[in-house]
C-alpha positions as CSV (number, residue, x, y, z in Angstrom):
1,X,-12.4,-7.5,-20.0
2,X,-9.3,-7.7,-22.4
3,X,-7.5,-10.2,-21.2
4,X,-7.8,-13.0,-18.6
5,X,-5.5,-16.3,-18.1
6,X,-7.0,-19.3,-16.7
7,X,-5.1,-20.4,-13.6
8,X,-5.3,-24.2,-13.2
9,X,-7.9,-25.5,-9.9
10,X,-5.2,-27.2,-7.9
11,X,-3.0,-24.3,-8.2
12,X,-5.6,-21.9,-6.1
13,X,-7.6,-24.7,-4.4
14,X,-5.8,-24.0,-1.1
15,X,-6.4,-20.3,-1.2
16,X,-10.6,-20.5,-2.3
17,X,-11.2,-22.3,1.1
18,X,-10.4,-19.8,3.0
19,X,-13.2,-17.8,1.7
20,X,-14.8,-19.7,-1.2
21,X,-14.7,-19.2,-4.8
22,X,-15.4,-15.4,-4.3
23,X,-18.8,-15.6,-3.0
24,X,-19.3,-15.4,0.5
25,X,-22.0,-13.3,2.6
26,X,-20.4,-10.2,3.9
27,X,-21.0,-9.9,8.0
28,X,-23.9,-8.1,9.2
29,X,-24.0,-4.2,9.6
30,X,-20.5,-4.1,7.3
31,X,-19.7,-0.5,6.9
32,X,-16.7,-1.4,4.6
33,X,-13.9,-3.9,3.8
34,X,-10.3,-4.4,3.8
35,X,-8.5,-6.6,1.3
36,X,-4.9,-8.0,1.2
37,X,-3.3,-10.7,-1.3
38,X,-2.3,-14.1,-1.3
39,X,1.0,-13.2,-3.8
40,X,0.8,-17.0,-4.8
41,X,3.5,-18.3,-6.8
42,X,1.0,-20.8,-8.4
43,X,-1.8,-18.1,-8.7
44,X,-2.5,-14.9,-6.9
45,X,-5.9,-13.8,-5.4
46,X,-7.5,-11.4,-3.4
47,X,-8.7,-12.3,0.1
48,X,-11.5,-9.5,1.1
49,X,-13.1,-8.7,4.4
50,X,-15.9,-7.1,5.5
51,X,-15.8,-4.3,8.0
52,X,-18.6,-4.4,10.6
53,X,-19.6,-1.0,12.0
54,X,-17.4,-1.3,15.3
55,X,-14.2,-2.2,13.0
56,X,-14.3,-6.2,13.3
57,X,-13.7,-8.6,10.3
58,X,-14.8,-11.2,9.0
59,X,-14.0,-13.2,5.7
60,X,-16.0,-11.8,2.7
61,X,-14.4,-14.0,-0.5
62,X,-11.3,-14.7,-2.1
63,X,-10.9,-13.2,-5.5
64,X,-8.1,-14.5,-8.4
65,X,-6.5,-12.1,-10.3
66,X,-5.6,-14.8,-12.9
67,X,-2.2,-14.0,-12.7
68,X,1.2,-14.7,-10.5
69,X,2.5,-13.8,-7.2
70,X,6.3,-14.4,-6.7
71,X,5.3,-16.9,-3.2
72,X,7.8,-14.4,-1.1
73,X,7.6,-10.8,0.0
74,X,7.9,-8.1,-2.2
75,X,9.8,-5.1,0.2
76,X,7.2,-2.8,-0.8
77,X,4.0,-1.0,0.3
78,X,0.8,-0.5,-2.5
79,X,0.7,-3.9,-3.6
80,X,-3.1,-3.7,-3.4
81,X,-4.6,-0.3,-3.8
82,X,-7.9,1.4,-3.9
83,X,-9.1,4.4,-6.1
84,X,-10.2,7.2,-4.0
85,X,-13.8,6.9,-4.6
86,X,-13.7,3.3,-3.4
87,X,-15.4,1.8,-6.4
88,X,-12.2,0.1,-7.9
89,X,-9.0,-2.1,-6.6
90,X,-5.9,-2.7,-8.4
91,X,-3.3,-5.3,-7.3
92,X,0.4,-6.2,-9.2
93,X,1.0,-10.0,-9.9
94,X,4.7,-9.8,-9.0
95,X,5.3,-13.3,-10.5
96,X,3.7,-13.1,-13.7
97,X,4.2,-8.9,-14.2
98,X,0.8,-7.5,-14.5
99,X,-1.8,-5.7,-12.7
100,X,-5.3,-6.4,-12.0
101,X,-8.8,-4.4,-11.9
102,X,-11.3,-5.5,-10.1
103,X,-14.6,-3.7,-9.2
104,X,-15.9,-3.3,-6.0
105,X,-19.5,-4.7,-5.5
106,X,-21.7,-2.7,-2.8
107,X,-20.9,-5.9,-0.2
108,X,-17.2,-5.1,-0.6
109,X,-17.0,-8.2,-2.9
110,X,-15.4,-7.7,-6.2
111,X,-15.6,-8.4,-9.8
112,X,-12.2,-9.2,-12.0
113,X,-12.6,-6.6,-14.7
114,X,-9.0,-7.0,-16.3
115,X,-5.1,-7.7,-16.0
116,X,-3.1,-6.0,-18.3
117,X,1.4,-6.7,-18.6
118,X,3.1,-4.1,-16.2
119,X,5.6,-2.9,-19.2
120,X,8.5,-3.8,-16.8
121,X,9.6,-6.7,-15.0
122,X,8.3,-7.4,-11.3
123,X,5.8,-4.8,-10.2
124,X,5.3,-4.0,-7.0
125,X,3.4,-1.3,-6.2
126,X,0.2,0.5,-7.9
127,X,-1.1,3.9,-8.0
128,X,-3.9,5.4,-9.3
129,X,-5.6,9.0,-9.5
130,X,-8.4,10.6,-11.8
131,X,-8.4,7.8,-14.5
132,X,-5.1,7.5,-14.7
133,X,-2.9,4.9,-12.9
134,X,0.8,3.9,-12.4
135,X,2.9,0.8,-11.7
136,X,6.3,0.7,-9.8
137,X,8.6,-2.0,-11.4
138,X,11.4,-3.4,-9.4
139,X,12.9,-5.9,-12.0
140,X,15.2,-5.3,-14.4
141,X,16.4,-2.0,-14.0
142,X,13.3,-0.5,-12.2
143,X,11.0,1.6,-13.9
144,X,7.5,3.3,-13.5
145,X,4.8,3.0,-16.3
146,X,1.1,4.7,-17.4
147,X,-2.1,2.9,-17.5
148,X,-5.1,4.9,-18.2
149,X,-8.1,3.5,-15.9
150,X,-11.7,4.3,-17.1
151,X,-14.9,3.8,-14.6
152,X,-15.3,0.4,-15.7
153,X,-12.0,-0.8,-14.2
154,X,-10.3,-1.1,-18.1
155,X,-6.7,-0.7,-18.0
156,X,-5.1,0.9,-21.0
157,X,-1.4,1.1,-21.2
158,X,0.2,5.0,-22.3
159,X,2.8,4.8,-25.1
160,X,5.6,5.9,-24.4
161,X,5.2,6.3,-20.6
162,X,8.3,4.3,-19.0
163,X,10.4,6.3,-17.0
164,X,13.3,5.2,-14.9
165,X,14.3,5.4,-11.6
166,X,17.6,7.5,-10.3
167,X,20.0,4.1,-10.8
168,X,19.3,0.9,-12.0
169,X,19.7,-0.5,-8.9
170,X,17.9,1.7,-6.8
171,X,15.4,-0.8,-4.7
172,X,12.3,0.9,-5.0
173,X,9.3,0.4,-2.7
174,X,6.8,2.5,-3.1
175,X,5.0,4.1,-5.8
176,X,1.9,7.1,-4.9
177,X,0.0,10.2,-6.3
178,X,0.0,13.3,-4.1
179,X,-3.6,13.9,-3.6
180,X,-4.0,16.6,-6.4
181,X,-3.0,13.9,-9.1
182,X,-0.2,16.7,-10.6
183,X,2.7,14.5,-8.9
184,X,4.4,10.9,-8.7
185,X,6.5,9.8,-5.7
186,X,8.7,6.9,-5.3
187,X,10.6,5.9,-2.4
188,X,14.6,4.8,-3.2
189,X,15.8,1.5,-0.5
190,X,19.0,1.5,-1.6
191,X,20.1,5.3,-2.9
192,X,18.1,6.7,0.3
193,X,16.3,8.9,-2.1
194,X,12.9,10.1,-3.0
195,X,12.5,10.4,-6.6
196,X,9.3,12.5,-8.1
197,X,8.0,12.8,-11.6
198,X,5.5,15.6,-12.6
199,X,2.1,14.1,-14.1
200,X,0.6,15.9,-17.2
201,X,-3.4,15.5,-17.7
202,X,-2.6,12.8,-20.4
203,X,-1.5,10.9,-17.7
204,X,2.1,11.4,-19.4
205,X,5.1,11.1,-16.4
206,X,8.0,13.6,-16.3
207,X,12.0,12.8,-16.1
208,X,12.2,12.1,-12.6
209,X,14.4,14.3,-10.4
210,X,15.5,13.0,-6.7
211,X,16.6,14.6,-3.4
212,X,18.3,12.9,-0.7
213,X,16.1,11.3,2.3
214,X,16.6,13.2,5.5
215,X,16.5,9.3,7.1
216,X,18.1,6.1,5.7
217,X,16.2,3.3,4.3
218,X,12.7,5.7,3.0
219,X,10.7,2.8,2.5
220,X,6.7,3.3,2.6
221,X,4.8,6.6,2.8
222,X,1.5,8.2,2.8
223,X,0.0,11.4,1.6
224,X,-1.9,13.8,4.4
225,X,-5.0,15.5,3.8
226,X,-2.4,19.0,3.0
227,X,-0.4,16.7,0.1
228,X,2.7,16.1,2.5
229,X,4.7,12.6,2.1
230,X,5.0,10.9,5.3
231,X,7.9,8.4,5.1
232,X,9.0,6.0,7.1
233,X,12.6,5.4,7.4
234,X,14.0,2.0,8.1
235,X,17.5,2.9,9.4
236,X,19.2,-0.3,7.6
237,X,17.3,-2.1,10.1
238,X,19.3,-1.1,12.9
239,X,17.8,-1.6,16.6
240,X,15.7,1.4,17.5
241,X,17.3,4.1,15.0
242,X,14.2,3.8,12.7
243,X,12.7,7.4,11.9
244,X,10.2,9.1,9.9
245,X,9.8,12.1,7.7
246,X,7.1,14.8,6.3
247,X,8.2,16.4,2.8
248,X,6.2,18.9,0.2
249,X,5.3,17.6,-2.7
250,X,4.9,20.2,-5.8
251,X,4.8,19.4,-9.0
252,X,7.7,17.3,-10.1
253,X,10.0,18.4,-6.6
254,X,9.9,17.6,-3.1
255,X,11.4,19.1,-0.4
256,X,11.8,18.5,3.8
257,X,9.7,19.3,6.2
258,X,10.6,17.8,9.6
259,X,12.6,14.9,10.3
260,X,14.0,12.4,10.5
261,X,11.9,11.9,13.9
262,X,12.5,9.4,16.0
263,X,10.3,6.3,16.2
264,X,12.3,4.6,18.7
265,X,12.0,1.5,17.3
266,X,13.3,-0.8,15.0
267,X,12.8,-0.9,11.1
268,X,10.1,1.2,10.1
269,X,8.9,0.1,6.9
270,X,5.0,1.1,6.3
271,X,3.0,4.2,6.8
272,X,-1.0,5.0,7.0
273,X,-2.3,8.4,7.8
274,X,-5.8,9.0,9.0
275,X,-8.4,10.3,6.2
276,X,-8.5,13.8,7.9
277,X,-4.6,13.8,8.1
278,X,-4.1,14.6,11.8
279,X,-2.5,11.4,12.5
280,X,0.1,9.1,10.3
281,X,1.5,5.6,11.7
282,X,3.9,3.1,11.0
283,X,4.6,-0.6,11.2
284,X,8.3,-1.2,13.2
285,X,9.0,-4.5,11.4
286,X,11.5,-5.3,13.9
287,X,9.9,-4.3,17.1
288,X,6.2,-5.8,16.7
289,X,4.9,-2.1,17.4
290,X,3.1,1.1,15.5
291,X,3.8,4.1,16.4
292,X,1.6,7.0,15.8
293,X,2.5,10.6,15.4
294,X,0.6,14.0,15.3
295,X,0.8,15.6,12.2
296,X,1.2,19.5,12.4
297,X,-0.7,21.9,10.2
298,X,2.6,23.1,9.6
299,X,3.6,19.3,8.8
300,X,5.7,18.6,11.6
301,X,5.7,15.4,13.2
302,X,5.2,14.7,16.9
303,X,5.6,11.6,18.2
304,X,2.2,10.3,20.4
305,X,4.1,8.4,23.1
306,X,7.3,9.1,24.6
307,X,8.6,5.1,24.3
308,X,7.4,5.2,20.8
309,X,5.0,2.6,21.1
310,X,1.5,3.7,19.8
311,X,0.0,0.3,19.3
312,X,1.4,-3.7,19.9
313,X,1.2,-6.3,17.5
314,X,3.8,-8.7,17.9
315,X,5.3,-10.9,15.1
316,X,6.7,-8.4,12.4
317,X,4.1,-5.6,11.7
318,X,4.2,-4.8,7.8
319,X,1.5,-3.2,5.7
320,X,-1.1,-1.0,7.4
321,X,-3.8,1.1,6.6
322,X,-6.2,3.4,8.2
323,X,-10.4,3.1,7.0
324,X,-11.7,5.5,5.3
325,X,-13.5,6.8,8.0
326,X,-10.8,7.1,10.0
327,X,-12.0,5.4,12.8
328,X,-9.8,2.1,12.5
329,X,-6.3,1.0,11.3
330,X,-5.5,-2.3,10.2
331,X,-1.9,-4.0,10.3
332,X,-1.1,-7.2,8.2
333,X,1.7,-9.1,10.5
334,X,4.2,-11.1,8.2
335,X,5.0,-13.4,11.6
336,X,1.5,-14.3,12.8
337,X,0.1,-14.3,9.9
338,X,-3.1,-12.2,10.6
339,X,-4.5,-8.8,10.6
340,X,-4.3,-6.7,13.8
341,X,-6.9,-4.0,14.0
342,X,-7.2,-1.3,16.0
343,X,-9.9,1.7,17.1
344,X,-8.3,5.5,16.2
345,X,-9.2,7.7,19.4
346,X,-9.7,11.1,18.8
347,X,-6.5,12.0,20.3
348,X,-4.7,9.2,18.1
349,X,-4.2,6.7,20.5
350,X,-5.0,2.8,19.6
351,X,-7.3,0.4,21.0
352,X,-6.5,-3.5,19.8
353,X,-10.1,-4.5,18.8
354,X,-8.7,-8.1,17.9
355,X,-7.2,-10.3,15.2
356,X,-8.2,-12.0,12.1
357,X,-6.4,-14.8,10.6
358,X,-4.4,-14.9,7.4
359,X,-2.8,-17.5,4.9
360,X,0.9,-17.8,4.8
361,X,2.6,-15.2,2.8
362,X,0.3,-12.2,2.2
363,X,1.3,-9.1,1.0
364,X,-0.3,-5.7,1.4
365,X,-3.4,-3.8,2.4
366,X,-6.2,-1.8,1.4
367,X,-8.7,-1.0,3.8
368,X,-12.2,1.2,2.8
């Protein structure tokens, strides 16, 4: 580990009941674990779950990052990530402008390995791909920066790899990898644009070049099995016009594919998509609902249900994400505070299999 900070008891005494000091007995038959963060202004932490075999939860430990949360939301999706071969998690400390490593123990638990400075001011979203990962800063002016990532978890930050976004005042909320590792996209709040930045193997970020979103408000997204962005669209957050969008991503360019489709509801703000990419869903912030859509070979986006409503949560939906098997999704509700989960039928359609508690003021989701 390079660097740690000690975060003083009473700061995190609150957040290491709810699942002890990071060493807690993971359910029996887990098949995998999903993992959100606390974003505490007076110390941030991980709070993991194992994942029974029928997609229930249940509290696995709660895991300091040793750095800061900001105590309020951060308008983003990717705050807590994990590498695609499951054996690594990053998360950003918004408050204190770092990111975390931790590694992922066989029960789901995880081991700090190190927090390194963000080289920008407020991240809020982290990527990673093939030992190399990125960090979306929303401070300041915005920018994005290079870490390499070995298999240990060590971060190691890329000279000379800030890049900025299209404006200065752009509101970013998203940062990802297309699947092949060649490509960076970020989604633009405030420009309504979707700025991309072609990846060399040194991990070494292009200028970034930007299109206009075929939706307002592009907010979160997620890659399909083919490399298409799925974007959500939060339409200013005006009743019911919320839509979403599938795009190529190539190199340093993207370009539409179909949209902006209709959700029907309100302020779509988060997006999942199933590991065999038939399916992609989002949380309508201001409607309490997901809904689901059928992703075409050819990309194209089909609504599952006429009304628009996939899935019911209540409160206000926000980060989601679909297990790696596909067979579950998992929705972090801001206003209940808890995790809604879900069964993935073969023909997309959503089965609540319950709720599981969470602190006050969580922010994202990673789910294996």
């Amino acid at each position: 580990m390079k660097r740690t900070t000690t975060v003083a008891i009473g700061a995190l005494s609150a957040v290491l009941a709810f699942g002890g000091a990071g060493v807690a007995a993971a359910g029996g038959g887990a098949a995998g674990a999903v993992y959100t963060q606390t974003n505490g202004a007076g110390g941030n932490a991980i709070l993991a779950f194992s994942r029974s075999s029928s997609g229930q939860l249940s509290p696995l430990g709660t895991y300091p990052t040793g750095g800061l949360g900001t105590g309020s939301g951060l308008g983003s999706q990717g705050a807590v990530t994990l590498t695609r071969d499951g054996n690594l998690l990053l998360a950003v400390d918004a408050g204190s402008d770092d990111i975390a490593s931790f590694a992922v123990r066989d029960d789901g638990g995880l081991t700090l390995v190190d927090r390194v400075g963000s080289a920008g001011d407020q991240p809020i979203s982290v990527t990673a791909h093939g030992g190399i990962a990125h960090v979306l800063n929303a401070g300041g002016g915005g920018n994005i920066a290079g870490f390499t990532l070995d298999g240990a978890g060590d971060l190691t930050p890329i000279a000379g790899s800030s890049r900025s976004l299209s404006t200065s005042t752009s509101g970013p909320a998203e940062i990802a990898f297309n699947p092949a590792g060649t490509a960076l996209l970020v989604t633009e709040k405030n420009t309504n644009r979707l700025t991309t930045y072609k990846v060399g193997t040194n991990g070494l970020a292009s200028a970034g070049t930007w299109i206009s979103s075929a939706g307002v408000t592009p907010f979160g997204f997620a890659f399909d099995a083919r490399g298409r962005a799925i974007v959500s669209e939060a339409s200013g957050g005006a009743a019911d016009a919320s839509t979403v969008s599938s795009y190529a991503v190539r190199g340093g360019s993207a370009a539409i594919i179909d949209g902006p489709v209709a959700t029907t509801e309100t302020s779509a703000c988060w997006v999942a998509v199933t590991e065999n990419g038939r399916f992609a869903y989002d949380a309508n912030t201001g409607s309490g609902t997901v809904t689901g859509f059928a992703v075409g070979n050819d990309g194209s986006l089909t609504r599952l249900d006429a009304n628009g409503v996939t899935g019911v949560t209540g409160g206000s939906p926000a980060d989601l994400d679909a297990s790696a098997n596909g067979h579950f999704l998992y929705v972090r509700v801001g206003g209940l505070n808890d995790i809604s989960a879900f069964r993935v039928a073969v023909d997309g359609s959503l089965s609540s299999i319950g709720t599981t508690g969470l602190p006050v003021g969580t922010v994202g989701i990673a789910a294996s």
